[in-house]
N, C-alpha and C positions, 0 to 999 in steps of 0.2 A: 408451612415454613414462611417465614417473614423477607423480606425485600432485604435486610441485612445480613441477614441470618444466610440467605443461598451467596450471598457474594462471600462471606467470612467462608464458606462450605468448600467455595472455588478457589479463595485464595488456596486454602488449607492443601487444594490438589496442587500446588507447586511444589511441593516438595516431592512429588514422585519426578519431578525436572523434564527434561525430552526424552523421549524414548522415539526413537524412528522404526517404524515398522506398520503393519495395516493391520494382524488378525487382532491387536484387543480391540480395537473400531470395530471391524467387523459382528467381532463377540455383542459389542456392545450393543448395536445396531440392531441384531438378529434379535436383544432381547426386549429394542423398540419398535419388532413388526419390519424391519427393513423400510426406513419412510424416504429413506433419499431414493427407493424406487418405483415410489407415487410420485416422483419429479421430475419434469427437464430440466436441465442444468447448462450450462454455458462458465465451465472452468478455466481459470486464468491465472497463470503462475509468470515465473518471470522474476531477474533481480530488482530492477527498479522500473516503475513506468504500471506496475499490476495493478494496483489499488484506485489509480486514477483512471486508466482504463475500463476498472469494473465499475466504478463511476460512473464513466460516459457510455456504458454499454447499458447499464441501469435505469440510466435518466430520458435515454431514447425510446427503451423499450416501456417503462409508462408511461412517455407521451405517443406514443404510439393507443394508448387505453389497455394495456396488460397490465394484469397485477405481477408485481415482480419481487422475490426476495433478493436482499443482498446480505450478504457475506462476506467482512471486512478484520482484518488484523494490522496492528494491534489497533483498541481505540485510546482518543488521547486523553480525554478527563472524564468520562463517564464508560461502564462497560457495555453497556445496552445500546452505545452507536455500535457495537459487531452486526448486531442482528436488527434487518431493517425490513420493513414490506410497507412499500411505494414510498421508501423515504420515512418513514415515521420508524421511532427504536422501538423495542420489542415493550411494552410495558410491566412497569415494577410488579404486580400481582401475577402474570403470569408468567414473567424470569421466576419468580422464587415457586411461583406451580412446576414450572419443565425440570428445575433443580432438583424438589422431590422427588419427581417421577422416576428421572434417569438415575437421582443417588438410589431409591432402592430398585429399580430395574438391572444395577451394574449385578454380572454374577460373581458366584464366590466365586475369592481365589483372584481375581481379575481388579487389579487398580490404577485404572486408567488414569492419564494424565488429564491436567488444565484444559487444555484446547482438545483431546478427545471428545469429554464431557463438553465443553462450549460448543464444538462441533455439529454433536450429537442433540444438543436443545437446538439449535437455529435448524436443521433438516425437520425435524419433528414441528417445530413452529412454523414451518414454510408448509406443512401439509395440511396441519390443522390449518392454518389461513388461506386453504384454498387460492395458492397462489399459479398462476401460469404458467412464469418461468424464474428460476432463481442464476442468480450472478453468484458463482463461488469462490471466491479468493481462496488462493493455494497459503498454507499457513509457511513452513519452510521447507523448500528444496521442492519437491514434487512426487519421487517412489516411492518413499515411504512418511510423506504429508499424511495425515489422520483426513483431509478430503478426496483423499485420489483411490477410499473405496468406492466413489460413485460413477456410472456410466455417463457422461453425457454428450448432446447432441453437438460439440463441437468445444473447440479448447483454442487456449492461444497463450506463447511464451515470449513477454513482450521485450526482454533482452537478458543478456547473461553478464555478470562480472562479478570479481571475487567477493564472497561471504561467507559466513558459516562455516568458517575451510574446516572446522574441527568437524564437523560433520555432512558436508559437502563434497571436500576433497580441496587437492589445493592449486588446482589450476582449474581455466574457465575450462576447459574441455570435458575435466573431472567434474565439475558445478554443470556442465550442459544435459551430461550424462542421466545426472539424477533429476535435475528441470524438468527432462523431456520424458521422465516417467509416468508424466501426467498424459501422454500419448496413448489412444488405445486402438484397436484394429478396428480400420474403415471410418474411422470417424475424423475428420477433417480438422486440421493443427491451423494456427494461422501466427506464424514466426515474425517477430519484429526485429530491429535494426541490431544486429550481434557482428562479432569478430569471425572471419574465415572458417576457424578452427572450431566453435562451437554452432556455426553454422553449416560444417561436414556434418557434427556430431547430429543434429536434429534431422537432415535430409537423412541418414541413413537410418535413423531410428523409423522415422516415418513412412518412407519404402519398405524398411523390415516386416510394417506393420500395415501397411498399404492403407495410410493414413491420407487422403488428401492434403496437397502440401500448399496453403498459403504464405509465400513470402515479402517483406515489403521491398519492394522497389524490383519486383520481380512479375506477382499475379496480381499484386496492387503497389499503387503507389499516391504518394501525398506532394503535393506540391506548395508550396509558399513561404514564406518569411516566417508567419505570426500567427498563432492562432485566431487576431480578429479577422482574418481574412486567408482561406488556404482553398484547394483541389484536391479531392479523391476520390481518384480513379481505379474500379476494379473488376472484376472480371468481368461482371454482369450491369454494373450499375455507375454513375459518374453522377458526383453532388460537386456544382461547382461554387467559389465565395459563398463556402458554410463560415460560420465564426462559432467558436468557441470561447465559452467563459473561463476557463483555465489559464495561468498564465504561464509564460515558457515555451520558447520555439520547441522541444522535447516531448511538448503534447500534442503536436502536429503528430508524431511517431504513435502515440498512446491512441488521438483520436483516427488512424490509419487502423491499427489494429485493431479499435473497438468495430469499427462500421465493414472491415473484414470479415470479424468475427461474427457479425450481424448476418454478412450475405454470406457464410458458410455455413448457417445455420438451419439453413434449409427453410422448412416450412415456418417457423419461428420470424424469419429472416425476412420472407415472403409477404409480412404481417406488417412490414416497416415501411410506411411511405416518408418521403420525402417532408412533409410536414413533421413528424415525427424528429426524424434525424437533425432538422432545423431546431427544433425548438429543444430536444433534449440537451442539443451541443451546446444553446445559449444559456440554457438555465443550469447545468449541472456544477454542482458544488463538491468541492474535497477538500475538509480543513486541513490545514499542517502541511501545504505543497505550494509553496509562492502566495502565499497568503497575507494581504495587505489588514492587516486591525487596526491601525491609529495612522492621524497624517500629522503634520509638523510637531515634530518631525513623524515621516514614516513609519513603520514597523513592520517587518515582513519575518513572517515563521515560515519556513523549511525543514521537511523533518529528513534532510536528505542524513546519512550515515555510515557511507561508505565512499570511497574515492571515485566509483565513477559517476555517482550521484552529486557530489561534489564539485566536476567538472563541469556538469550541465548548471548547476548553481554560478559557477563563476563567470560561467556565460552570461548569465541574467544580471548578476553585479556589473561587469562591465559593460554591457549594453546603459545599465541604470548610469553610471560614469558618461558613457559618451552622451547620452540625453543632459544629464544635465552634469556637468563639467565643475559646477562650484560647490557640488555637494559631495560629503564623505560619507563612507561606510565604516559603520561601526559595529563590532562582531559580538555576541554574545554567545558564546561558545561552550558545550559541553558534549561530555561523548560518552557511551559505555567503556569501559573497563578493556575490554576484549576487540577493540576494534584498532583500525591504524594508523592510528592519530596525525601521524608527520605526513604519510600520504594522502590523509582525508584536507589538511590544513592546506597543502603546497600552492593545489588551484586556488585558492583561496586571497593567499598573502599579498599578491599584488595588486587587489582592488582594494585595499582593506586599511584604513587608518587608525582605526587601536581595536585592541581586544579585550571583553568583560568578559573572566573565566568563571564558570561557574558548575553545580552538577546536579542532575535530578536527584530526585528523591526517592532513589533507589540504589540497594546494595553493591548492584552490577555496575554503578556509575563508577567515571575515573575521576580522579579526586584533581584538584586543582593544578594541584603539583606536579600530578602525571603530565597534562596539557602543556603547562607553564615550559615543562621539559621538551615538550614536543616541538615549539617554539622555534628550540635552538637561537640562533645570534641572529633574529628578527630584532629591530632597533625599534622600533615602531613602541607606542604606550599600550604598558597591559595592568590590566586590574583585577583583582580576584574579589570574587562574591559569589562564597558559595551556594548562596540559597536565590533560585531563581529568581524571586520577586525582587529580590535584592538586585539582581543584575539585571534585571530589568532597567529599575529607577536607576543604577549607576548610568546605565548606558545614555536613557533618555535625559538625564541632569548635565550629560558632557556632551550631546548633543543639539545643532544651532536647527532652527524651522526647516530646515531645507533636506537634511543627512538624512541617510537610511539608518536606522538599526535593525540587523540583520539578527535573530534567533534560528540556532543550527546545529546538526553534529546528532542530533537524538529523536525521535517521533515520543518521546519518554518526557528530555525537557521543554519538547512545543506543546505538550501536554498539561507540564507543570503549570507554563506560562499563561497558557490558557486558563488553567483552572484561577491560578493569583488573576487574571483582569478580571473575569465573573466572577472573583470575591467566593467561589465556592470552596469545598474541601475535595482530595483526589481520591478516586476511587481506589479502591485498596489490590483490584488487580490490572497491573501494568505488565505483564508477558507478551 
């Protein structure tokens, strides 16, 4: 099978859309030798703050000299950033080998979804690659995730807020619920910064399951302003002025839970010196999360996409306001279809001196219109360009050397945008 040929193969599986449940994984799995249990694993789920965490827990543990898989959702302009070992994507001749293998290994009768099968190749690539330890990003919710067939040596749920309600539930307690699925007996949780109420919901899961219970600001804690400079402190161990290359006081939380997650990991854990954890923190990269690509003016891509993600965004716009007071922000906005819109924009609106409305390049996306609506009696200037490159250049042409222009609302359109500045074409799977 060709390198085009397994991605048309993958697209093809969207059409069986989500299914939440564990035994066709398992089916599937049993019929690739069970390879997620030739693994350690260090699984991490969570509403917002998961991906850059697996990040930073990734980047430590190969400078530490472990070879390490990761496992990342969604990617933004290529598919092969999902699947990584020590950082490098899985390469084109062997995605379209693992593609065959698992399309005729799947049994009859059995038609697993997109991320099953994508699942399913990155476990079996992390085995075949003789790797040490693997970083697995929870794909959506946590119980019934297609990754929470696997055992592993410690987990971590780096915060809870509204998503997914149609198949999550519609309050954070209900979303905590299914999060904390990825909990399993005796094996140590490490909770980051949540609400009261979804923070009952995880202690009591976790004592049900007499899960060791890492919480922040409780068995650890993070101290500082800024990620170039913070303190964390935890049970066993205190790193003090680490800096992180992340931006956003929010990765202070993210880089708490990684180095958590680290020393709850036991022998794994054990394996992390202090050099390690130094140089992982400075060098670790995560596109599409406060991500600077062009200067005068600016351009910062966020793939934040829900309101409380949003909220930490408008943190960072008005910090960038009070730093420098003569420059504006300019928004280049789109969103999925299903998401909510006027609650995602609200943080937003008051750091923000016009909007470039726009929508990826995808069916799910909400159209101009929908946005425009979202709006409401905002006086501020707005422009519509539906095609991201377009809004792009609109934004950058009404912008003076100094302004920010802010890309946001979608990890779908920071994707797009990506791909228009590398002049490349989009991968055909965006799930």
């Amino acid at each position: 099978m060709t390198y085009p040929a397994a991605i048309e193969y993958l697209y093809g599986l969207q059409k069986h859309g989500i299914k939440l449940g564990l035994e066709p994984m398992t089916s599937l799995l049993h019929a690739l030798g069970r390879p997620e249990r030739a693994l350690r694993i260090l699984h991490i789920g969570g509403t917002n703050g998961k991906g850059s965490t697996a990040a930073m827990t990734a980047a430590i543990l190969q400078a530490s000299g472990m070879r390490v898989g990761l496992y990342t959702s969604p990617h933004l302009v290529e598919f092969r950033e999902r699947i990584r070992v020590n950082g490098a994507m899985i390469p084109d001749d062997r995605l379209a080998g693992l593609v065959e293998l698992v399309r005729t290994a799947i049994p009859p009768g059995l038609t697993p979804t997109f991320f099953e099968v994508t699942t399913a190749m990155a476990l079996r690539y992390f085995v075949e690659s003789q790797v040490d330890i693997v970083v697995l990003e929870v794909g959506l919710g946590g119980r019934f995730d297609a990754t929470n067939v696997v055992e592993p040596i410690a987990c971590a749920i780096t915060t809870i807020a509204l998503e997914h309600q149609e198949y999550l539930g519609r309050t954070e307690m209900a979303i905590a619920f299914e999060k904390a699925g990825i909990i399993k007996p005796a094996v140590p949780v490490v909770i980051g910064r949540m609400g009261p109420e979804a923070g009952t919901v995880m202690r009591h899961i976790a004592a049900e399951r007499a899960a060791p219970l890492w919480r922040l600001g409780e068995e650890f804690t993070v101290e500082g302003d800024e990620p170039a400079c913070f303190t964390y402190r935890g049970r066993t161990r205190v790193f003090e002025r680490l800096r992180c290359a992340l931006s956003g006081r929010h990765q202070l939380d993210n880089a708490a839970c990684a180095l958590a997650l680290l020393e709850a990991s036991g022998e794994v854990g054990a394996r992390v010196d202090e050099s390690a954890v130094r140089t992982g923190l400075q060098s670790v990269t995560w596109e599409g999360r406060l991500e600077l690509i062009d200067e005068a003016p600016s351009v910062l891509l966020d793939g934040a996409h829900n309101p409380a993600a949003a909220v930490v965004l408008g943190r960072y716009l008005e910090g960038f306001l009070l730093r420098q007071p003569e420059s504006r922000i300019i928004l280049v906005w789109g969103m999925m279809r299903d998401k909510d819109h006027r609650e995602f924009i609200a943080p937003l609106l008051p750091f923000i001196s016009e909007v470039v409305l726009t929508q990826a390049a995808l069916s799910r996306s909400a159209t101009v219109q929908d946005l425009r609506l979202a709006l409401g009696d905002w006086q501020k200037p707005v422009f519509d360009a539906p095609q991201p490159a377009e809004a792009l250049r609109t934004a950058k042409q009404r912008a003076s050397v100094q302004d920010l222009v802010c890309v946001t609302g979608s990890l779908m359109l920071v994707g797009d945008i990506k791909a228009a500045v590398r002049g490349c074409g989009l991968s055909l799977i965006r799930g």
